[in-house]
N, C-alpha and C positions, 0 to 999 in steps of 0.2 A: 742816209739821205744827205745831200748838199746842205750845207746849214744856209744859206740864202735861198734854196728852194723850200727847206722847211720852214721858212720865217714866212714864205710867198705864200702857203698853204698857209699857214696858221692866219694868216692874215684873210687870206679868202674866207675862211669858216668864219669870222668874227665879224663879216660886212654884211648886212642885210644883201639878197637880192630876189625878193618876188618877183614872178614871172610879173612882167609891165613897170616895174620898178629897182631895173638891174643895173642902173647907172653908178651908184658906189662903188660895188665889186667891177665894174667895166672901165672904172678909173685905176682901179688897183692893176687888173690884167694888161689893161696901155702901159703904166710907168715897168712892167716887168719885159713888154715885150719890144719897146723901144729899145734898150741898147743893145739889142740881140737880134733884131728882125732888117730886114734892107728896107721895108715898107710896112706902115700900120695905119690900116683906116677904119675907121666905123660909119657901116652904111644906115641909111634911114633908117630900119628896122633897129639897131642898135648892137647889133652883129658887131664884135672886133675882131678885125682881121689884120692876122702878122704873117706877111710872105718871105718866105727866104727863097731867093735867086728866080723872082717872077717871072722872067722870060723864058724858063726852062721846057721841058718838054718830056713827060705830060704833066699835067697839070693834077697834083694831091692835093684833097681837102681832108684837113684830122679835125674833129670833131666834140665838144664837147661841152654840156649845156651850164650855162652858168645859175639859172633863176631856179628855185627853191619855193618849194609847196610854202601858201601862208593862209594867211585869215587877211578879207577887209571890212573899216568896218562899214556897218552898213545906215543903221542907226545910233542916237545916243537920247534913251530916254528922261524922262522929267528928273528921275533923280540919280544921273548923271552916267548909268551904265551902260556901257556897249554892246551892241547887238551885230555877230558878223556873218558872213558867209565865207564857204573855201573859196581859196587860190590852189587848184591842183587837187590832186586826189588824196582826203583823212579818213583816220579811224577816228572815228568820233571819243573812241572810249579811253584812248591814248591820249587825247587833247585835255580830256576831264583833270582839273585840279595841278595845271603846268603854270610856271610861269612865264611871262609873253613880254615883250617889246612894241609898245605901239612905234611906228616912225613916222613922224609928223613934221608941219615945217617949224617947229621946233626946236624939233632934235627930238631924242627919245623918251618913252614916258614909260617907267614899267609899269605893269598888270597883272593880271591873274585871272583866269575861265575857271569856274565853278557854277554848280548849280546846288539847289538846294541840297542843305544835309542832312545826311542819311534819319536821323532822330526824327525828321520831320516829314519823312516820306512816308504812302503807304507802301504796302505791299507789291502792289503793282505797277508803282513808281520806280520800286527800286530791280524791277526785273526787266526792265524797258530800258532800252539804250535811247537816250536823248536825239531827237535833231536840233539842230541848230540854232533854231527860235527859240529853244528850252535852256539853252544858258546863255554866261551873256560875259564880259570884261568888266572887270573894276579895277579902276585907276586910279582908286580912294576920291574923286570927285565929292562936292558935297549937293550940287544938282547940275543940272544941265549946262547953265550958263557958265561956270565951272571949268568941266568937259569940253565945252566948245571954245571955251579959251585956249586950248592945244590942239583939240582934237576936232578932223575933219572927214565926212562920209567919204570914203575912198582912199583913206588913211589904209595902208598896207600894217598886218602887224605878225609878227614870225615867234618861234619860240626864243627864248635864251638862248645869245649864241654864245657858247663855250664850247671851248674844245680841252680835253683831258687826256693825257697820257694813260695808257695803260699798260700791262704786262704782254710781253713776249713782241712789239713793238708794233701795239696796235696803238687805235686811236678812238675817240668817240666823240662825236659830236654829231647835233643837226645839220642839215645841207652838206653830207658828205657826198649823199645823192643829188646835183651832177659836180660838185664842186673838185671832187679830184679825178671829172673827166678835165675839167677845166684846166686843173694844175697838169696833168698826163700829156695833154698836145704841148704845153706853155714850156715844159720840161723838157719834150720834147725838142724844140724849137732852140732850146740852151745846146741840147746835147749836139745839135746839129753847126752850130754855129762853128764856122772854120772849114767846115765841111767837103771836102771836093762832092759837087752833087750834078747831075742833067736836072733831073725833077725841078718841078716849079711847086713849094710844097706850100699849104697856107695854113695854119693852124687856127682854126676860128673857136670864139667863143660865142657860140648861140644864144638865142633867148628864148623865153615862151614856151621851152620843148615841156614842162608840166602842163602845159596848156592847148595841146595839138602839135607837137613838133613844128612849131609856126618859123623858127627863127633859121632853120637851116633850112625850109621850103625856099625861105628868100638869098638864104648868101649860098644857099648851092646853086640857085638862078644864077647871080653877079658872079660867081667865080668860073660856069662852064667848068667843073674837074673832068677827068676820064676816070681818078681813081678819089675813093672816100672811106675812111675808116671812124667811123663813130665810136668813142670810149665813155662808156655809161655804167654804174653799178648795177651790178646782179648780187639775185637771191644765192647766200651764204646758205650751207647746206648743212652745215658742222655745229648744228645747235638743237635741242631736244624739240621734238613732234612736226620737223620740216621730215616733209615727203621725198626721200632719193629719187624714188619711183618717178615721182614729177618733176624734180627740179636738177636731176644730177647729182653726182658727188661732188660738190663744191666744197673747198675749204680757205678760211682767210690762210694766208702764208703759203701758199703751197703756188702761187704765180697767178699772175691774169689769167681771166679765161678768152679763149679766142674760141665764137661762135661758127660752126658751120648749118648751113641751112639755106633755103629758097632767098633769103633776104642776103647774102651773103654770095662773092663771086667763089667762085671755087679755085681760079687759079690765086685770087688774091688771099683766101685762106690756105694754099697751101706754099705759098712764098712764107708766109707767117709764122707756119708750122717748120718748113726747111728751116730758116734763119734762128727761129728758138732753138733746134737743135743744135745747129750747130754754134752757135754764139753760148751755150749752155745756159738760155735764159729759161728757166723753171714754167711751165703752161698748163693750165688746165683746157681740157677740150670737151664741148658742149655740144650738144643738139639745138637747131629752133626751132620746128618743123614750118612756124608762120612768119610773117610779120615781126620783127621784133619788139615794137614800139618804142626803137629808141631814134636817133636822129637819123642813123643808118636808113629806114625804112622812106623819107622825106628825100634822102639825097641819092639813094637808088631810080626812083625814079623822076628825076630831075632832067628837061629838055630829052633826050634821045637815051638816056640810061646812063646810069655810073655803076661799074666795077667797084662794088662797097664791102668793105668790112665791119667786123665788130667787136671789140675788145671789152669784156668785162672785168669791175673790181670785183669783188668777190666782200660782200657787203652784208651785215647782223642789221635789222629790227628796222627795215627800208621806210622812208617817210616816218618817223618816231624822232623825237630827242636825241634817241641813243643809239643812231647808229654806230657801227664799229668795222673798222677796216684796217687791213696792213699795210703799213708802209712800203712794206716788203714789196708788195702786191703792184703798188706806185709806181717804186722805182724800177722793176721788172719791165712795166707795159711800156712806160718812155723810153727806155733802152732798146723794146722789138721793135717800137715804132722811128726810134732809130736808124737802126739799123733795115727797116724796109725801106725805109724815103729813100736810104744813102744807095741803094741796090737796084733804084728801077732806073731805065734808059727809057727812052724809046721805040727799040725794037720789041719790047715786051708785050704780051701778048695778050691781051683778057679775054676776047673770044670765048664762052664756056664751048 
């Protein structure tokens, strides 16, 4: 990987950004996509958008959500604990005994979710998965007034954001789910820079997509594309008691996956599938039968239709601490992506 791209990821993982609260990681994505891009704005919604040669013809939108499942909180009682609700879709049982980052206008405050311990549970306490109301944050406060000296109802709070090296030249951190869609268009956009191209390509970094695919409903409005390739992680297949049956033969290292299915154009998945062959970029290929539920499904039907794609990571232990992805995988999808912008004209043809 480019060591300036790596420094741009590692720095993404390390910035909060809850869906409604993406503005950190949205300063980080500006300063990378300024001296690379012809044009960079951010619309209302909070959409960044980097065009390279906007007057072109047609018009590509690449895709990728930057906001990250969290907790907010919601209350803080008399002796000084936090009580939240999600941001995005948890496993409750995952969040049990993590530690947490409140972000306040402070600055950061750490903490820790726990509920009571086990010594002091019954029986039937301990065979029961908690809701939300049943634990709570501690910030070490010593009461309320405390607490509310940093801490405010709608205080966004996320897990520890670290990111770890691992073997074989994976990675693992929180918010790799969409953060290295984010980095994949942004890389993109490097790779493209110099470029002789027609296309008018815009690399956005969305918002809200844990929260309804909100963020690309609105900049696939403002950008009118003909073509959209959303880059979101998918379920990793290559780990004990995932279902193939269900989910495919997935494996980190072994390339993006490029999805074919109803959400999905068929001439723009098989432009994807030519180009990986022949550029010898390594692909996994997938089924959706539905809907994808990633941006792709928001900017497919946008104003009269878009010819959309959708490239997945190939992703362990999705919405957890501890996700884990290849780098490999990374640098693969930015190079098809690539290599498809640099390939379309305008005579091309989406028509299914």
């Amino acid at each position: 990987m480019h060591e300036s791209s790596r420094a741009f990821l590692t720095s993404l993982l390390h910035t909060p950004s809850p869906s409604g609260y993406e503005r950190p990681v949205q300063d980080l994505v500006r300063g990378w996509a300024k001296p690379l891009a012809d044009e960079v704005r951010t619309d209302r919604h909070g959409n960044v958008i980097a065009a390279v040669n906007p007057g072109g013809s047609p018009r590509i939108m690449l895709a990728g959500h930057c906001d990250q499942i969290a907790l907010m909180v919601q209350l803080i009682d008399e002796s000084g604990f936090l009580y939240v609700q999600p941001i995005g879709g948890w496993d409750m049982q995952i969040l049990l005994g993590q530690n947490l980052t409140v972000w306040t206008r402070e600055g950061p405050v750490a903490g820790v979710v726990s509920r009571k311990a086990p010594h002091l549970m019954t029986n039937e306490e301990r065979k029961k998965v908690p809701d939300f109301h049943d634990v709570w944050v501690d910030i070490g406060a010593r009461d309320r007034k405390d607490a509310e000296s940093l801490v405010s109802p709608g205080d966004p709070v996320t897990f520890d954001l670290v990111c770890r090296d691992m073997r074989n030249n994976l990675v693992t951190s929180p918010g790799l789910d969409d953060k290295v869609g984010v980095w994949t268009v942004m890389e993109t956009l490097r790779l493209l820079r110099g470029r002789p191209m027609k296309a008018a390509v815009f690399c956005v970094s969305t918002v809200q997509e844990e929260i309804g695919l909100r963020g690309a409903t609105t900049s696939a409005y403002g950008i009118h594309p003909a073509l959209g390739i959303a880059v979101d992680v998918c379920h990793a297949a290559d780990t004990p008691s995932n279902d193939k049956k269900q989910l495919g033969e997935t494996k980190l290292g072994n390339g993006p996956v490029v999805f074919r299915g109803p959400n999905i154009n068929p001439h723009v998945f098989s432009r994807l599938h030519h180009l990986a062959t022949a550029g010898n970029i390594p692909i996994q290929v997938r089924g959706a039968p539905r809907a994808t539920g990633t941006d792709a499904n928001a900017i497919q039907l946008n104003r009269e239709g878009v010819a959309t794609g959708v490239i997945g990571i190939p992703n362990r232990y999705m919405h957890s601490p501890v996700e884990v992805v290849s780098l490999d995988d990374l640098d693969h999808a930015a190079r098809l992506l690539a290599e498809f912008c640099a390939s379309i004209s305008p005579q091309c043809d989406w028509v299914p």
